[in-house]
C-alpha positions in Angstrom: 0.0 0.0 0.0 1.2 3.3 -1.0 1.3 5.7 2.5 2.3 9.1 2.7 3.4 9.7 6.4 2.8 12.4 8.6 4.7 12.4 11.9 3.6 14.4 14.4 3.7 13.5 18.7 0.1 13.4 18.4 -2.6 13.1 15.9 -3.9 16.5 14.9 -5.9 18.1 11.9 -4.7 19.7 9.6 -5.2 22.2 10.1 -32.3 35.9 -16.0 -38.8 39.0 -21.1 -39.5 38.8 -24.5 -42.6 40.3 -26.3 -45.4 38.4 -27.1 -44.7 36.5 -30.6 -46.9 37.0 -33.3 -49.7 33.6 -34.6 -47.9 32.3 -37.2 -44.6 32.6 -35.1 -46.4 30.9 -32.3 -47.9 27.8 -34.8 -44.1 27.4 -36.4 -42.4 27.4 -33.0 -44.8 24.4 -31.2 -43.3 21.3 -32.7 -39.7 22.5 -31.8 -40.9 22.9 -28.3 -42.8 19.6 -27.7 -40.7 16.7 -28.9 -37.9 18.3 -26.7 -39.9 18.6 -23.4 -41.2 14.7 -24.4 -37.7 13.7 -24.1 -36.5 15.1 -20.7 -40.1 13.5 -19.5 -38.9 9.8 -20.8 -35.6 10.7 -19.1 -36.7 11.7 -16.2 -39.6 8.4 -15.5 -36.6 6.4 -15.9 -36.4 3.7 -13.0 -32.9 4.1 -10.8 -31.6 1.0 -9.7 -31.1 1.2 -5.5 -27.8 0.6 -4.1 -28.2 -2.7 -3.1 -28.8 -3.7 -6.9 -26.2 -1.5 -8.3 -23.8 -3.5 -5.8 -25.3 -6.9 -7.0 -23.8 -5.6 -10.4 -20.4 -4.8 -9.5 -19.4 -7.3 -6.9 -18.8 -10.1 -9.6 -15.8 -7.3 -11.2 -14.0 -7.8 -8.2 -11.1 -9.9 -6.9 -8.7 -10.2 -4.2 -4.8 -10.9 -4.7 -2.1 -12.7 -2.5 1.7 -12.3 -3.1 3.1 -15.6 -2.0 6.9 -16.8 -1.5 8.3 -19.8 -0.1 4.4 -21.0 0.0 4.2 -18.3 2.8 2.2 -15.4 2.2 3.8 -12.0 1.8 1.2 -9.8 1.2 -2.1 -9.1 -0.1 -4.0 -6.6 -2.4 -7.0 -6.3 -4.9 -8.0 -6.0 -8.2 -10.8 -5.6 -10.9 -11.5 -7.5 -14.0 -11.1 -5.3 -16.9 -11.0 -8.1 -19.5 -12.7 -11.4 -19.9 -11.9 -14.0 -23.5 -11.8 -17.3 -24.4 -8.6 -18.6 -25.7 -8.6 -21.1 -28.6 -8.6 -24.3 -26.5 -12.3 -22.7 -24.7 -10.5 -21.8 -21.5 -11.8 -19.1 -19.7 -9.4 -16.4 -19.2 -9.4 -12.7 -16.8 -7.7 -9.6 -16.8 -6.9 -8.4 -13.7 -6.0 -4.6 -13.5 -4.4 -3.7 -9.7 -1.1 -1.6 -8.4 2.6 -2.2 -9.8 3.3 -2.3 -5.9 1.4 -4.7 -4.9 2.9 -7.5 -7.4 6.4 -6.6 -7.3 8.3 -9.7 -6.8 12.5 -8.6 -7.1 13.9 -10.4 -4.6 11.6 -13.1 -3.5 12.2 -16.5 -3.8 9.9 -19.2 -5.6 6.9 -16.1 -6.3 3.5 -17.1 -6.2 0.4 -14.7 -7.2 -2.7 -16.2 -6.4 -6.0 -14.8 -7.2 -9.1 -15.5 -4.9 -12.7 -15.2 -5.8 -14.9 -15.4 -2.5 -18.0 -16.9 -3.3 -19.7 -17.0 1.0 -18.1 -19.5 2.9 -15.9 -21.1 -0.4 -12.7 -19.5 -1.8 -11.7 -20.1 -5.0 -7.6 -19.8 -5.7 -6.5 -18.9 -9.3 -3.0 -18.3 -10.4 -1.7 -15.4 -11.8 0.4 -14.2 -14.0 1.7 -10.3 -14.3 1.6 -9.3 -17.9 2.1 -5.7 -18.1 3.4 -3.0 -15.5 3.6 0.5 -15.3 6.7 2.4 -13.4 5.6 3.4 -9.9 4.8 6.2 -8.9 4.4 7.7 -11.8 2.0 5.0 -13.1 1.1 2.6 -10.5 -1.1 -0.1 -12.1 -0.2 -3.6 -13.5 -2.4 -6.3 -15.7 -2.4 -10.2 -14.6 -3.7 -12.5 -16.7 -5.5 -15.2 -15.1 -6.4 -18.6 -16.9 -9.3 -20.4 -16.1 -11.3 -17.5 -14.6 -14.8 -16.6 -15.8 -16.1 -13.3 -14.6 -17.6 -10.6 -15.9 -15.3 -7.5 -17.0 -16.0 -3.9 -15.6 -16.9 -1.1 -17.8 -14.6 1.9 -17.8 -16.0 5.6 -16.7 -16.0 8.0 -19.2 -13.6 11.1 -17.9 -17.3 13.2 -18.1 -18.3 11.1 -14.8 -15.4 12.5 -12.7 -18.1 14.7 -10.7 -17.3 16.3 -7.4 -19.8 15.1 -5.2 -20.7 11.6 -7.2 -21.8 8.9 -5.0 -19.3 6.0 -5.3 -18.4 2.7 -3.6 -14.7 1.5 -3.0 -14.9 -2.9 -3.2 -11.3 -4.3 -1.8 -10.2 -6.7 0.3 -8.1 -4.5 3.2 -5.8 -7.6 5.4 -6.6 -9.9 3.1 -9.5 -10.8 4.3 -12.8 -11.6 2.0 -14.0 -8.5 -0.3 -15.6 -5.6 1.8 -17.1 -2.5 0.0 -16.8 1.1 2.0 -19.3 4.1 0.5 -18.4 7.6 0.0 -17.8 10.8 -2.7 -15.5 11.6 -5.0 -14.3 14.5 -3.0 -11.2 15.9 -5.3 -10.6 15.3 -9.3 -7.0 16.1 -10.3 -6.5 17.3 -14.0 -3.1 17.4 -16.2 -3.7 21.1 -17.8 -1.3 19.8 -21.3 -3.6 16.8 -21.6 -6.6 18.3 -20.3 -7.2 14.3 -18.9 -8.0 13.7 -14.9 -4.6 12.7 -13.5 -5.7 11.7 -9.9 -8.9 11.5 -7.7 -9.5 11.3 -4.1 -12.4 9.7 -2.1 -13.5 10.4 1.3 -14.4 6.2 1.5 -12.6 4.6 4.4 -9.8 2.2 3.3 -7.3 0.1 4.5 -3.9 -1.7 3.7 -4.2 -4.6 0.8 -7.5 -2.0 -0.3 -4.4 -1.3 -3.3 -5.9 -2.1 -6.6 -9.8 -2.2 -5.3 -12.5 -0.2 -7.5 -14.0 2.9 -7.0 -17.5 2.1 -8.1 -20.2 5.0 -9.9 -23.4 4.1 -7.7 -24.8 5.8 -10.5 -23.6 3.7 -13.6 -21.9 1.0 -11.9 -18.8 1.7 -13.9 -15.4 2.1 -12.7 -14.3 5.8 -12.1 -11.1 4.7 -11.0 -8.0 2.5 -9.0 -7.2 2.5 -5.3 -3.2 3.2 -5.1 -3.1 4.4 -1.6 -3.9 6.6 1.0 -2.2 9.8 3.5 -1.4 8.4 7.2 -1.2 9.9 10.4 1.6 9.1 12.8 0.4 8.5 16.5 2.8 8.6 19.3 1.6 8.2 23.2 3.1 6.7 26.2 2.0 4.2 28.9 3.8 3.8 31.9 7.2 5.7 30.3 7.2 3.8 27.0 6.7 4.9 24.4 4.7 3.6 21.1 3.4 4.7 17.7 1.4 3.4 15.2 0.0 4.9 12.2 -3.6 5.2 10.8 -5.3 6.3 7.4 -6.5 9.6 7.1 -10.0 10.5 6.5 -10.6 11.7 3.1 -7.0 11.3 1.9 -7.5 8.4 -0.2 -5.7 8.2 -3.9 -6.4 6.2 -6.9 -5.7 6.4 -10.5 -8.7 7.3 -12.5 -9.8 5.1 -15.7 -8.3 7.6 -17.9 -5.0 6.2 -16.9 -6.1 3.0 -16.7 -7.4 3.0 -20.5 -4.3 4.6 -21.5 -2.0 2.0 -19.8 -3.9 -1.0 -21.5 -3.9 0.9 -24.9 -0.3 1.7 -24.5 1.1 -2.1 -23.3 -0.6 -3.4 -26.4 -4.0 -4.2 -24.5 -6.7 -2.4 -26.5 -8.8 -4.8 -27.4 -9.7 -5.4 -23.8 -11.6 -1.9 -23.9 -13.5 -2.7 -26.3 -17.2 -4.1 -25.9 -17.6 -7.2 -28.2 -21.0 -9.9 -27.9 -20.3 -12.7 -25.3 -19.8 -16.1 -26.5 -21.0 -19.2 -24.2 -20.8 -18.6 -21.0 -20.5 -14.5 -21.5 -16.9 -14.6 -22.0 -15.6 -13.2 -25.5 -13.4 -14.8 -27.9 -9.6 -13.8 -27.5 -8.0 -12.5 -30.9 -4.7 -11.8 -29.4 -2.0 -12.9 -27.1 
């Protein structure tokens, strides 16, 4: 987990009428008005799904990664399924998009990713296989490619959808532990003024370590507005009984991730387009690879 550390001896806060138009204006000027206000009304009947089915929708993007060595775990992370094919033999196959940090393996011995699909009281284990990687911290996200895994892939935000204020929904698997989803705003949209394209966000959802990788969720669309790469810590110092001790904990609100701008642009740019685009599912809702 990225953390930016604050230390400090205690935990403190930073601190708008136009004439009446003539008959035969009035006639020509009706059926400009009327098909117009017809629309916004169709628009506006339009059901909303409720949070609890928005969630059924995106829990199945979701998965939950484990950095073995030795057989002994090492640490632990998330990721979201931005790809889903069917090689030539009919095996299933998953892209996994998460952080470069949390599947760096220099300097382990015997390296193991596994990827984990919780499904209640039953765990599946997949492994998986790092494909593409971004340099950190400039571009934190990597792709794992994980054979024999059927789910469903996410569908990318469009950069319009970055909206102060948005209701969103971070899913991650924070200690390891089976996926847990958190609910918040998009509270802060970053933008690069040379490519006029959103360069960071920030969500006021509560996170914690191995949340690297999770989604930020659109309760809205259901699409992904962006990657969990980390979050701002505080550093806690007290004393009992003349010792002293420190820990440190997230801050509220200081939450970063890489928004799907990037994440498009880092699949396009590691060969990986195809995966963005939208193609009819074969059997089993998994489209045919054409590709590596």
């Amino acid at each position: 987990m990225t953390r930016f550390l604050l230390g400090a001896p205690a935990l403190f806060a930073l601190v708008a009428c136009a004439g009446a138009p003539s008959q035969p204006a009035a006639t020509t000027s009706a059926p400009q008005v009327a098909p117009f206000v017809e629309r916004v009304i169709a628009v506006n009947d339009a059901p909303r799904m409720t949070r609890k089915e928005q969630v059924r929708r995106i829990l199945p993007h979701n998965v939950r990664l484990q950095l073995a060595s030795q057989g002994r775990v090492r640490s632990t992370a998330s990721g979201v399924v931005v790809g889903a094919e069917r090689g030539a033999d009919g095996t299933a196959v998953a892209w996994v998009v998460t952080n470069a940090h949390a599947v760096a393996m220099d300097g382990m011995e015997a390296p193991q990713l596994r990827v984990l699909v919780d499904r209640r009281a039953e765990s599946l284990e997949h492994t998986g296989e790092v494909v593409a990687m971004g340099q950190v911290p400039e571009l934190d996200l990597a792709l794992v490619r994980v054979r024999g895994l059927e789910l469903p892939a996410v569908e990318l935000a469009d950069d319009a959808e970055l909206e102060l204020g948005e209701d969103v929904v971070v899913a991650a698997s924070p200690f390891g532990r089976a996926l847990s989803l958190s609910g918040g705003m998009l509270s802060q949209v970053e933008w690069d003024k040379a490519s006029q394209q959103p360069k960071m966000v920030k969500t006021d959802a509560p996170i914690g370590y191995g949340a690297s990788g999770g989604g930020i969720f659109s309760l809205t669309t259901g699409r992904l507005l962006a990657i969990v790469e980390g979050y701002r810590t505080a550093k806690v110092d007290f004393e009992v009984q003349q010792e002293n001790y420190s820990f440190d904990v997230p801050m509220p609100g200081e939450t970063f991730a890489a928004p799907s701008a990037k994440v498009r642009q880092f699949l396009q740019d590691k060969g990986f387009g195809r995966l963005l685009v939208r193609r009819p599912s074969t059997e089993g809702g998994v489209a045919q690879a054409a590709g590596r």
